[in-house]
ZALUMVEX-882626 format. One line per 8 residues: number of its first residue (from 1); for each residue x, y, z of N, C-alpha, C. Coordinates in steps of 0.2 Angstrom, whole numbers. Layout:
NUM = X/Y/Z/X/Y/Z/X/Y/Z  ... $
// end
This chain:
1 = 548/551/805/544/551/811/538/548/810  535/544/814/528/541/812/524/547/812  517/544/813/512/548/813/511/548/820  511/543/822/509/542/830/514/547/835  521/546/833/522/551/836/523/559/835  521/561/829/520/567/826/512/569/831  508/564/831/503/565/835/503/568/841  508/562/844/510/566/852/513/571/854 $
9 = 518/572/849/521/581/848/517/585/850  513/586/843/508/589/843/500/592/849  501/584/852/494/585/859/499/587/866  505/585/866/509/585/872/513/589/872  515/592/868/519/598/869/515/605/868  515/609/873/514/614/871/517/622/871  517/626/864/521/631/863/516/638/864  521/640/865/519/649/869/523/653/862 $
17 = 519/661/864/522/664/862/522/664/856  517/660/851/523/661/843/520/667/838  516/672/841/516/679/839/523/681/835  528/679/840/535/679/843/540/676/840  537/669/839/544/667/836/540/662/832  534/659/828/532/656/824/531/648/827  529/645/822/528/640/825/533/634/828  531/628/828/536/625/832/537/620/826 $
25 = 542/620/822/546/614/816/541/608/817  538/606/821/535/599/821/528/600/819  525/606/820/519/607/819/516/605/814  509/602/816/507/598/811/498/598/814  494/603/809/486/605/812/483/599/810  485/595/807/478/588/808/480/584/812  486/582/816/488/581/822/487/583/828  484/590/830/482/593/835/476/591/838 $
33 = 473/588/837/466/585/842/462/592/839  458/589/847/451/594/847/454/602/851  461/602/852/462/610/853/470/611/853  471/615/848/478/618/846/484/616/851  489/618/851/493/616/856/501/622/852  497/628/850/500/631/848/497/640/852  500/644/856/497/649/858/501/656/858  498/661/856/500/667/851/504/673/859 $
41 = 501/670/867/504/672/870/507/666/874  509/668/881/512/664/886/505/659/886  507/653/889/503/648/888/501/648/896  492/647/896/489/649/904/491/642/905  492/645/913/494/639/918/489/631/919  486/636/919/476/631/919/478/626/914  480/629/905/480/623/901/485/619/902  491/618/905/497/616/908/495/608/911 $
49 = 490/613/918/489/608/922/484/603/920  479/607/913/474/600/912/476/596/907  479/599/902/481/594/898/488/590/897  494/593/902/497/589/902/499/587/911  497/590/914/500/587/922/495/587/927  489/584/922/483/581/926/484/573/930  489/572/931/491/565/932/495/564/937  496/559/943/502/559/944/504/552/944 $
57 = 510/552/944/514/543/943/512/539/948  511/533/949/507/526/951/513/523/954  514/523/961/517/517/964/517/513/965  520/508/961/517/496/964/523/494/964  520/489/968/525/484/970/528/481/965  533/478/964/537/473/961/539/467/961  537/463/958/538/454/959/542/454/952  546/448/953/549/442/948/547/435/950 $
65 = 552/433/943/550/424/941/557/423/945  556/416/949/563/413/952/562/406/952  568/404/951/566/396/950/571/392/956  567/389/960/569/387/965/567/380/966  572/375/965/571/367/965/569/365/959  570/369/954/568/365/948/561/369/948  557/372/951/551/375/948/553/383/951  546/386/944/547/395/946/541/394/949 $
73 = 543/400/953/538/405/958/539/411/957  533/415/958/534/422/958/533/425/968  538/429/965/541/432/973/543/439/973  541/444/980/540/450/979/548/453/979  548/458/975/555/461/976/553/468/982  555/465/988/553/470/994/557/477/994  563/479/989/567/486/993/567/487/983  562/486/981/559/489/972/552/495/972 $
81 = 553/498/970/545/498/967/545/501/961  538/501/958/538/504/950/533/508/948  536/514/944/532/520/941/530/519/935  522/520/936/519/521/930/514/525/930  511/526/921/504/530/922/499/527/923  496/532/928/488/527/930/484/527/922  485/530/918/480/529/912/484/523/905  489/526/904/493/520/898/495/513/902 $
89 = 495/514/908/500/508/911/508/507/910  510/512/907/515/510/904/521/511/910  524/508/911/530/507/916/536/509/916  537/516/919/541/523/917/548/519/921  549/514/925/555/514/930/553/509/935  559/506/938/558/501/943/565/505/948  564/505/952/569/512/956/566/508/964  573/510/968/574/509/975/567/512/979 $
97 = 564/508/985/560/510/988/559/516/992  568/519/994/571/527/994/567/531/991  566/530/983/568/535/978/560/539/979  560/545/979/556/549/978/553/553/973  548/549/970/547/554/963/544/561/963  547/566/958/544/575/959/539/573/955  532/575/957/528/574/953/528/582/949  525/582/945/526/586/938/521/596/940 $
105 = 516/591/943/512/599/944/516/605/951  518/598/954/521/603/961/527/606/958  532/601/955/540/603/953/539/609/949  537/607/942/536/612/937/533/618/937  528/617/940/524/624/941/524/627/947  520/623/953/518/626/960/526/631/962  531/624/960/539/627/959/542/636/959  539/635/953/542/640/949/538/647/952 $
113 = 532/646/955/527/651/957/531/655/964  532/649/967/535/651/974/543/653/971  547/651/968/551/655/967/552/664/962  548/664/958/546/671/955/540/675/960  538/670/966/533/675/969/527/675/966  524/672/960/518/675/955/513/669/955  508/674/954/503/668/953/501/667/944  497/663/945/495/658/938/498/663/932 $
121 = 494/669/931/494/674/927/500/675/923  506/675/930/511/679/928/518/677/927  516/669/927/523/663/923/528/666/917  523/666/914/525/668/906/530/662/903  524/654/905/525/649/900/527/649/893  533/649/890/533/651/885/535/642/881  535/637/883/533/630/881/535/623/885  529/619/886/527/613/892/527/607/889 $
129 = 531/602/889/529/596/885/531/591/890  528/583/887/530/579/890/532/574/884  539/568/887/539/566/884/541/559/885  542/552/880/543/547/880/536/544/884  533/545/883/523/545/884/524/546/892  525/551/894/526/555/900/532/554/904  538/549/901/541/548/907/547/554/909  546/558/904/550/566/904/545/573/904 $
137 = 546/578/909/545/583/907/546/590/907  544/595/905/548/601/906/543/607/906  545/612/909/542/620/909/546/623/906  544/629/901/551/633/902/548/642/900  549/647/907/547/652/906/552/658/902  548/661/899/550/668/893/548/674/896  553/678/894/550/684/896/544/688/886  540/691/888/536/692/884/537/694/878 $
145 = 544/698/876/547/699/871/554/697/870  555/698/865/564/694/861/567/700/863  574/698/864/578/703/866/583/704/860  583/709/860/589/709/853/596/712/854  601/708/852/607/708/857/613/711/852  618/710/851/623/714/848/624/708/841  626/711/836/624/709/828/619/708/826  616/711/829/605/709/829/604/701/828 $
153 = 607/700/834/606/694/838/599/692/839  593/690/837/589/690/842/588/685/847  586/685/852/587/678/857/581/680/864  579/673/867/574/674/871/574/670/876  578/673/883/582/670/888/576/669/891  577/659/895/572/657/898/576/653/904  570/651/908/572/647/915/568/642/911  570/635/914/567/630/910/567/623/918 $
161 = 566/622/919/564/617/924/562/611/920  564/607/920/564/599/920/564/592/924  559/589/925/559/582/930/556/576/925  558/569/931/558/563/927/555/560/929  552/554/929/549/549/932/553/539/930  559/541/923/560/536/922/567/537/924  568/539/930/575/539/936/585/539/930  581/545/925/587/547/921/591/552/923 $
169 = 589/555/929/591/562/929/587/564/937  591/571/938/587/572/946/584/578/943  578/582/946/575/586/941/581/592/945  579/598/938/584/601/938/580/609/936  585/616/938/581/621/934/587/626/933  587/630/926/593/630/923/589/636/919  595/640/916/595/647/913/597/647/904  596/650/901/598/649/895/595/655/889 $
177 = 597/652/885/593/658/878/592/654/873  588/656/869/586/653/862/586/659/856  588/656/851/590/662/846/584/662/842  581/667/840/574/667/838/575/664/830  579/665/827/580/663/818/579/656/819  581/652/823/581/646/823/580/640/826  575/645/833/576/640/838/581/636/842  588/637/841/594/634/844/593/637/851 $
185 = 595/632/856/596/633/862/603/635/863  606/640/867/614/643/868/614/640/877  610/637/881/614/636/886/623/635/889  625/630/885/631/627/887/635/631/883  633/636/878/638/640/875/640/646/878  635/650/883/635/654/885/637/654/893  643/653/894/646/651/900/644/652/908  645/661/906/643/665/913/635/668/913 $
193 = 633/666/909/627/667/907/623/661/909  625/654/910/622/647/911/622/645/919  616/642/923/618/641/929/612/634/928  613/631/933/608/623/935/608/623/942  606/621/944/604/618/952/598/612/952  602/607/956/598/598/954/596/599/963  591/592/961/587/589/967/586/584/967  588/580/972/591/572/968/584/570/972 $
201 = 581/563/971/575/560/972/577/557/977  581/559/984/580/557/989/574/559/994  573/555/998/568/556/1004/571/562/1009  567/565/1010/567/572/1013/573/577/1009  572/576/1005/574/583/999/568/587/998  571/594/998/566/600/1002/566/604/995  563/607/994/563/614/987/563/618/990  570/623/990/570/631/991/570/633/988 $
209 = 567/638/986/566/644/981/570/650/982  573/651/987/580/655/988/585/654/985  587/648/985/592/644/982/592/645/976  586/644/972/582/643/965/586/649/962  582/655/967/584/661/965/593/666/966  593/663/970/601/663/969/605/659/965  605/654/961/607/650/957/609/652/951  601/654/949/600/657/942/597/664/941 $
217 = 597/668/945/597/674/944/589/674/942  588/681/938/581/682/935/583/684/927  578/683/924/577/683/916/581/689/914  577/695/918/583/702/914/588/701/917  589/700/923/597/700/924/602/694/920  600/689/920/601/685/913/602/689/906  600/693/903/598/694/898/603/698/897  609/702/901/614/706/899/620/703/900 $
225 = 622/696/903/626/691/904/627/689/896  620/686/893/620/682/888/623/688/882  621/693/882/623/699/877/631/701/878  633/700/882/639/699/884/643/696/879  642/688/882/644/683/879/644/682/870  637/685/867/636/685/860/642/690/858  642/696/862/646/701/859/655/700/857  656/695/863/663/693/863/663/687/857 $
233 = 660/682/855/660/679/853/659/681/845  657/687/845/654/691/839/663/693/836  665/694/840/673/697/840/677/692/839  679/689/837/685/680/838/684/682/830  688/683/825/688/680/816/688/674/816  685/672/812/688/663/809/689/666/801  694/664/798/696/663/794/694/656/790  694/656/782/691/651/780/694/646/779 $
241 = 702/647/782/706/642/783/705/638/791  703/643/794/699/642/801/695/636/801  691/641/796/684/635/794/684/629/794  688/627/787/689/620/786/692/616/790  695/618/796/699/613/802/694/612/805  691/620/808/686/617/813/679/610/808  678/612/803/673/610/800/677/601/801  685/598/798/686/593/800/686/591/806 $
249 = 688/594/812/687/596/818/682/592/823  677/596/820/669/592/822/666/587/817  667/586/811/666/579/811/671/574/814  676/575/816/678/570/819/684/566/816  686/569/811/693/564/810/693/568/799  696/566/797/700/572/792/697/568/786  697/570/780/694/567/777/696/560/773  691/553/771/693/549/768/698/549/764 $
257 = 704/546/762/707/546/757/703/542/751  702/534/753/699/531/747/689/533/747  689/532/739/682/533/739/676/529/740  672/529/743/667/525/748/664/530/750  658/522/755/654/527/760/656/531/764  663/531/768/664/537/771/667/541/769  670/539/762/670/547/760/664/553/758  659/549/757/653/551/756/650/556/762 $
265 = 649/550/765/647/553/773/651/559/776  657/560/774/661/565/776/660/572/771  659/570/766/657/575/761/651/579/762  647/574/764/640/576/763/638/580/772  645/579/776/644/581/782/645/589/781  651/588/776/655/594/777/652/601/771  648/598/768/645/603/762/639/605/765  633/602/769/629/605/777/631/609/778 $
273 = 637/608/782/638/612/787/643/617/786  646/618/778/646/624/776/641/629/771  637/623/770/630/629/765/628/632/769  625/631/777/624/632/782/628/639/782  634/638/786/637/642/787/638/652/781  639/647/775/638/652/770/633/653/768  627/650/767/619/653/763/616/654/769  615/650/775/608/651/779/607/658/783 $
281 = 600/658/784/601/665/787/602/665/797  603/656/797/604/655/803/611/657/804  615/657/799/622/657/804/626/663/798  624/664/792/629/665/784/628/673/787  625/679/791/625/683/791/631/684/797  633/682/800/638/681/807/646/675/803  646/677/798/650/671/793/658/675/797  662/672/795/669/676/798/668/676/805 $
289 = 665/674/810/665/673/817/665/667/821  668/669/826/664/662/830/657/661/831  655/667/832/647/667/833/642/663/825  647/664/820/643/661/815/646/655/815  652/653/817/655/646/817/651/640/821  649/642/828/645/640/830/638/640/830  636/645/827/629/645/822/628/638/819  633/639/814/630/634/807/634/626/812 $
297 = 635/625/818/637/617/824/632/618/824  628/623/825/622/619/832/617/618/827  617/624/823/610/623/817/611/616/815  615/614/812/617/606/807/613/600/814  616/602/817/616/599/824/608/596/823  603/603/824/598/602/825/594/601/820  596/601/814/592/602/811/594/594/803  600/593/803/605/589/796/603/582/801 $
305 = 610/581/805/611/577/809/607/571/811  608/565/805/605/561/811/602/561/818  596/556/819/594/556/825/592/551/827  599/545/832/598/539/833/596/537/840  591/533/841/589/530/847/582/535/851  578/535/845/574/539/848/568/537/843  562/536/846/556/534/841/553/541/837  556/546/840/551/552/836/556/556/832 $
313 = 559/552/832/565/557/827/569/563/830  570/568/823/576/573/825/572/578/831  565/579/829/561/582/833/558/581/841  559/573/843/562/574/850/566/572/853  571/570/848/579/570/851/580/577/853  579/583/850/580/589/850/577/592/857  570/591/859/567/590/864/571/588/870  573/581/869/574/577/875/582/581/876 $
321 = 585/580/873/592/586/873/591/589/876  587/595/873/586/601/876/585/601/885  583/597/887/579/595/894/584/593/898  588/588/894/590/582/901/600/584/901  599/592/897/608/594/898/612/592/893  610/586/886/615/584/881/616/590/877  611/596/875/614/601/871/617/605/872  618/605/880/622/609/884/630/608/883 $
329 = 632/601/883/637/598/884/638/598/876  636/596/870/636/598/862/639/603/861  636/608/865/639/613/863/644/616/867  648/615/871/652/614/875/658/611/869  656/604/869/661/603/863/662/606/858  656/609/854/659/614/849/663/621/850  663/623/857/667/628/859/673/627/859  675/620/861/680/617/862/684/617/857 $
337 = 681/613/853/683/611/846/686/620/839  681/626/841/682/629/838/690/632/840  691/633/848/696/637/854/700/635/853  701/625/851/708/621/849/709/626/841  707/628/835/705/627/830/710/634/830  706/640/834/708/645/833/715/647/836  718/644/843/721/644/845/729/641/841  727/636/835/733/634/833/737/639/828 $
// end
């Protein structure tokens, strides 16, 4: 990860709560500026709005170059236009003249207020970032304590709302947990437990906050869905012959015969993501389960695994994942992967 981007982790994301669950893997104090971007309770509304959604995205016009009889001219592109930051300049999307951007302060917060009925005080921001130098970003409320759920699970069910400016995705708000050992997000593992509801960037697209709240329920009521789920998942054995299928399983294909780089690579997949499974304390205490089976996927996931096509590395690939629905669907696979595994 550069420094430049370690820098912007660091002033643009902000973490709640880590009384609770510690700091945030990326953390880095000579990186933080002139004021931390780490906070011991829910993170106030007020620093939200000043430091990261003081802004909103810039509409302009669009032209190109055309070359007409042998010479170029420049000419307007009339049914375009382009989002950027009024301070970077940087040019987040050229999108249909239609499209409608959710600007950050109304979707993310004003949002979430009108759906929980609460004012500033009583969000229980539990961490707000932006990313790709604004053109992603995210809310995502906690309730004030970790829940402790069956095999001393701990885990800390949130509603997370996300919107874009760089026309990837429609903003969206969605339910989930996070398991305190490690930080792993269980959305897309946690079936009945999991809800989304999108709003496409069309022109008179409306926010109901009814909807919001029938969609996805509320935090505690969430929180005996997900205990649920852990519990059953807690109960499936995997056997260590289990293991080693599903471990070929998820990397993707059985291992090299001749020796090389992929056999290397397969080697060095497959000893991760059993050390994991055996030593670590994210997954090796739930060892012989699916819940630990899928522990030591998501942990390797997050934390071993390569991380291509992203300038800030493992740390916001993990972010942007986390936001735009990829870890969702990750783990979806791993589910899959394990059910073919066990079921043979």
């Amino acid at each position: 990860m550069s420094m430049e981007t370690l820098t912007w982790l660091n002033q643009n994301v902000l973490i709640g709560f880590t009384e609770k669950r510690g700091k945030a893997w990326h953390y880095d104090e000579a990186s933080q500026g002139s004021q931390p971007n780490h906070y011991e309770g829910p993170i106030p509304v007020g620093d939200v709005k000043k430091r990261l959604f003081y802004w909103v995205a810039t509409e302009g016009k669009v032209s190109t170059r055309v070359k007409v009889g042998g010479k170029w001219k420049t000419v307007p592109v009339e049914n375009k236009k382009s989002l950027s930051h009024p301070e970077t300049g940087e040019v987040f999307s050229i999108v249909g003249k239609t499209f409608q951007p959710h600007q950050y302060g109304q979707w993310l917060i004003d949002n979430f207020k009108r759906v929980l009925d609460a004012g500033d005080d009583d969000l229980g921001i539990g961490s707000a970032g932006l990313l790709k130098g604004g053109a992603q970003a995210w809310v995502q409320l906690e309730l004030p304590e970790s829940v402790e759920g069956p095999g001393g699970i701990v885990h800390r069910p949130f509603l997370t709302g996300s919107a874009v400016f760089d026309a990837s995705r429609q903003t969206s708000y969605s339910t989930g947990t996070q398991v305190a050992v490690c930080d792993n997000t269980l959305s897309g593992a946690l079936a009945s437990a999991w809800d989304m509801i999108k709003y496409p960037h069309r022109a008179g697209t409306e926010f109901n906050p009814q909807d919001v709240r029938d969609a996805l329920k509320v935090l505690h009521a969430n929180t005996a869905s997900v205990n649920a789920e852990l519990d059953a998942m807690l109960n499936v054995p995997v056997t260590d012959k289990q293991w080693d299928a599903f471990v070929a399983a998820h990397i993707g294909k059985p291992r090299p015969f001749e020796a090389g780089r992929g056999q290397t690579n397969w080697d060095n997949a497959h000893d991760e993501l059993t050390a994991i499974y055996r030593n670590s304390p994210m997954a090796a205490p739930w060892a012989g389960t699916m819940w630990g089976a899928f522990q030591a996927a998501s942990t390797w996931r997050h934390h071993n695994k390569v991380a291509k096509n992203v300038a800030g590395g493992r740390a916001e690939r993990n972010l942007i994942d986390r936001v735009d629905g990829t870890s969702n669907k990750q783990d979806e696979l791993v589910l899959g992967q394990l059910r073919m595994v066990l079921a043979a």
